[in-house]
C-alpha angles and dihedrals in degrees: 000000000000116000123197103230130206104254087235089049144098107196125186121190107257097214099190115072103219125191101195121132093198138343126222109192116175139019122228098196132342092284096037126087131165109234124183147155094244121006131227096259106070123097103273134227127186142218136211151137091239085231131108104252141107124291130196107195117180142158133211118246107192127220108222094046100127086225091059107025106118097012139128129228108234099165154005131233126187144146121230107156099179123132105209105047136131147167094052118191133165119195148182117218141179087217142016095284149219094250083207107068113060086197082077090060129093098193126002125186116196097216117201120234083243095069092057113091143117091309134066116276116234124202123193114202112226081225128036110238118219124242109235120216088242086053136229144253123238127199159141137225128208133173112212109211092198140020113200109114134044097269094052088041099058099008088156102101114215139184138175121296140161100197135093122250093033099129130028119168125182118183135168090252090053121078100234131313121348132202102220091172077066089062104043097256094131123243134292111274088242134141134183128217102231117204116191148097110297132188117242095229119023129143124168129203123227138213117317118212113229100269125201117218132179113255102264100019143088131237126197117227141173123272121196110221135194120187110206093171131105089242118072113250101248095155135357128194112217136193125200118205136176131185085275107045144350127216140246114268106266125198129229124183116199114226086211114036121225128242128215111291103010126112119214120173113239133189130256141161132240123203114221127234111261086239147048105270141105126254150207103214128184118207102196117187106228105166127044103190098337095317141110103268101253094226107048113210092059088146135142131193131244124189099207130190111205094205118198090174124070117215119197112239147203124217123217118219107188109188123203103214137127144189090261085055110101091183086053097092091074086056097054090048095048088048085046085058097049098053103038082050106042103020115179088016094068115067101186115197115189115199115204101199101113091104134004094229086073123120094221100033115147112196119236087249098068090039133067116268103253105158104228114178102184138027134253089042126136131193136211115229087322079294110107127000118226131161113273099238103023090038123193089346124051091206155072115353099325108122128175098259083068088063090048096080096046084057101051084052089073111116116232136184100211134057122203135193119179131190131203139202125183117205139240091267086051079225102117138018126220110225131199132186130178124201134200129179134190090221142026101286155147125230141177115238127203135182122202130181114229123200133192139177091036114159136171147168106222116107086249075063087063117105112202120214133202084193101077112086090040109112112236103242089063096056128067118274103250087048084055092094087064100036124090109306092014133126087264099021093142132110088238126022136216127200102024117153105219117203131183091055123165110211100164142350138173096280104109116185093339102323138092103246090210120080120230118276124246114202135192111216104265093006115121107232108207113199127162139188141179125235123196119218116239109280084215140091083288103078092061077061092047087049090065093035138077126246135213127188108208124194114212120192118198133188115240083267088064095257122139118219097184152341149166142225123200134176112277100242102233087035099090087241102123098068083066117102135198135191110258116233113326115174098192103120090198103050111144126202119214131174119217093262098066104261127127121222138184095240137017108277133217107288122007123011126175109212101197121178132210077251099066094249108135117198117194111205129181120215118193124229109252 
């Protein structure tokens, strides 16, 4: 996958996705134990301006985590691994400081040069520093003399985190502090030495997302769990409970047991109510490895919809890709699939966001905030992120449209249509949704204009591939058009139609311009919202294209639930056919000259399957 890089920073691929808020390792005596927001056993990045200068690194230790609260602080860990430094200094503040001016600091250790090596530096206060309950930052300053080599370059050592206030970076090339967690550069490799009282067996349970269950059944979900006792965390017993019934005690054993301080998500199941209706429901831990949980009140809450009737639904599949992404091909053949499989199920979203010097870049301004660190990249419903050909596994013959059904299996309680006009200047399209919701709710509501068939000649036109000096027989069958000898086998390539474009939505500077949708169970919401077309090179492509205006309905936690996408009436979309939903994973498109393509084109196309069965299917010019 490419990556676009800081230009100060040296950034390495984490490949585990870890849900963990902080990590606590090794005891130094009964009352001791290390607590951090990363631990000094994940794989490390680093950070720098590859500059000499000084640097004031610091994290935030709040005051009202169950794991702190209470606390003292004994000691300080943390890694800096660079060979010509000087001036070392760790410290304890109220507030981000003026490193400057040692008045602004609770507790500073002078550290000698001596104590810095391969392995992480441990400083002992003479006297222990309370935590207070609005919380304390804890950090560490360095000057480095000369930066010629990796370690003086980025001498900031980083690992992965989840929690605010994990990174904080102040240099002389930055104006003033900067929060670096912010900006997905991980979190400090530091730890604190917590002194205190602790419980033998506590484990706490985290936030809960809203789930959706059948009436009558069970669904399994993810809780979040932090054990903030002495033992590790190797089983709980839970119980959930409403205002109408609680449950019987059940019983999960965790295949990796959790230390103090680390969180791990864990699976559990939820009964639904007997009958339609939302709910409240408390999940209280009761037991920690058999025994009574040493702190009673561990408890999280689960809003919960019992749902009786099924609502079809449509997934979304946005895609992060560009014309300067040379892994990007794949990304164009997975959405292709999509589409030509599922058809109207699939409601494919390209966001064309990977370089500036793109024809059909949207800035992240007019586009929903969706944190994509690499490209290709694709997300479910802003649920889970996969790559758009390979899908949730990189490997052997799994591909996304085998995740696609596991999506379109989610259950949802609203259902959503939207319409769309363009008007006579083909400068703005009038947009309608209706909503409709099986129980008293608020929703967010998007709209988002979809393009397909744009072409152009310009080199920002250009798609570079990776593909194309690979030979064919390496890469997987349906990549084989882009790979060396094929129809697109070229390191950049001309006279591509990219469809799924997203040329324009209801996020304006940042915000989504439609508020968000109350709904009275049963009741049809009618909202509409007009979006204007881009005033660029782009609308001559939208001329020849066709345009699609799409509805996309989240929970408060940003997750759609559903949506639709329907032709623009006025576009020329409506005389374009797809196949319907073909679930043939292995469905190939030929043109009767002999060429595969991703997707049916416009005339003739032969759908053949790995069966024999050969489908002809006519698609008619815009």
């Amino acid at each position: 996958m490419n990556k676009k890089r800081d230009g100060r920073v040296f950034g390495i691929r984490f490949f585990c996705m870890l849900i963990l808020s902080a990590l606590a390792l090794t005891a130094n005596a009964e009352n001791q134990l290390w607590w951090g927001h990363t631990n000094n056993i994940d794989q490390r990045g680093s950070y720098g301006t590859q500059q000499t200068g000084t640097y004031h690194c610091a994290v935030f230790i709040p005051g009202d985590n169950a794991a702190t609260s209470g606390k003292k602080i004994a000691a300080i860990r943390f890694s800096l691994k660079a060979n010509n430094v000087t001036d070392i200094k760790a410290w304890t503040a109220t507030a981000l400081p003026d490193p400057a001016d040692e008045s602004q600091l609770s507790v500073s250790v002078d550290v000698d040069p001596s104590q810095i090596g391969p392995t992480d530096t441990e400083l002992p206060l003479t006297s222990p520093c309370d935590i207070p309950a609005e919380g304390i930052y804890v950090g560490y300053s360095f000057t480095i003399t000369t930066a010629k080599r990796g370690p003086d370059m980025f001498p900031v050592i980083t690992a992965p985190a989840t929690t605010e206030g994990s990174l904080f970076v102040q240099t002389e090339q930055s104006d003033g502090w900067e929060d670096l967690y912010s900006q997905g550069k991980g979190g400090l490799m530091l730890q604190i030495l917590l002194q205190g009282d602790f419980a033998d067996r506590h484990a706490l349970p985290g936030e809960l997302t809203p789930m959706m269950v059948s009436v009558g059944g069970e669904s399994t979900t993810v809780l979040p769990l932090t054990n903030i006792g002495t033992q590790s965390v190797s089983s709980i017993d839970y119980t959930v409970s409403d205002d109408y019934t609680t449950s019987g005690e059940r019983h999960a054993d965790l295949t990796d047991p959790i230390a103090f301080g680390e969180t791990k998500s864990i699976p559990i199941i939820i009964p639904a109510d007997d009958t339609q209706r939302k709910s409240m429901k408390t999940l209280t831990v009761t037991k920690v490895n058999g025994q009574p949980n040493s702190r009673p009140g561990s408890t999280a809450e689960l809003m919960c919809y019992s749902i009786a009737d099924v609502i079809n639904r449509n997934v979304v599949v946005e895609e992060y890709t560009g014309v300067q992404c040379g892994n990007c091909p794949r990304g164009m053949v997975g959405m292709s699939m999509l589409h030509d499989m599922y058809g109207s199920r699939f409601v494919g979203i390209a966001i064309h966001q990977y370089s500036k010097n793109d024809a059909m870049y949207i800035s992240p301004d007019n586009y929903a905030p969706l944190s994509f660190q690499e490209a290709p990249m694709c997300t479910f419903d802003r649920s889970w992120m996969v790559d758009p050909f390979y899908g949730s596994m990189e490997m052997g013959e799994h591909r996304v449209w085998d995740d696609f059904p596991v999506a379109l299996q989610e259950l949802t309680r609203c259902s959503v249509s939207v319409s769309g006009s363009i008007d006579d200047d083909f400068s703005q399209v009038e947009a309608v949704a209706q909503i409709k919701s099986l129980f008293d709710d608020s929703y967010s509501l998007e709209f988002v204009l979809v393009a397909d068939g744009l072409t152009g000649s310009a080199s920002n036109w250009l798609q570079s591939n990776f593909l194309y000096s690979i030979e064919p027989e390496i890469v997987p069958e349906e990549l084989r058009l882009f790979a060396q000898g094929g129809t697109y086998g070229l390191s950049r390539i001309s006279g591509l139609a990219y469809n799924d474009v997203a040329v324009a939505s209801s996020y304006v500077e940042g915000k989504n311009q439609v508020e968000d949708v109350t709904v009275t169970a049963g009741d049809v919401k009618e909202v509409s919202y007009t979006l204007p077309l881009p005033a660029t090179e782009l609308k001559e492509a939208l001329r020849a294209g066709r345009l699609y205006v799409a509805a996309l309905v989240a929970d408060a936690q940003g997750r759609i639930l559903n949506a639709d996408k329907q032709p623009v009436s006025g576009s020329g979309a409506t005389a374009v056919s797809t196949i319907a939903t073909t679930h043939d994973t292995s469905a190939t498109v030929y043109t009767p000259d002999g060429l595969c393509h991703p997707r049916l084109q416009p005339g003739l196309n032969i759908v053949r399957t790995p069966s024999g069965n050969i489908t002809k299917i006519f698609v008619s010019n815009p």
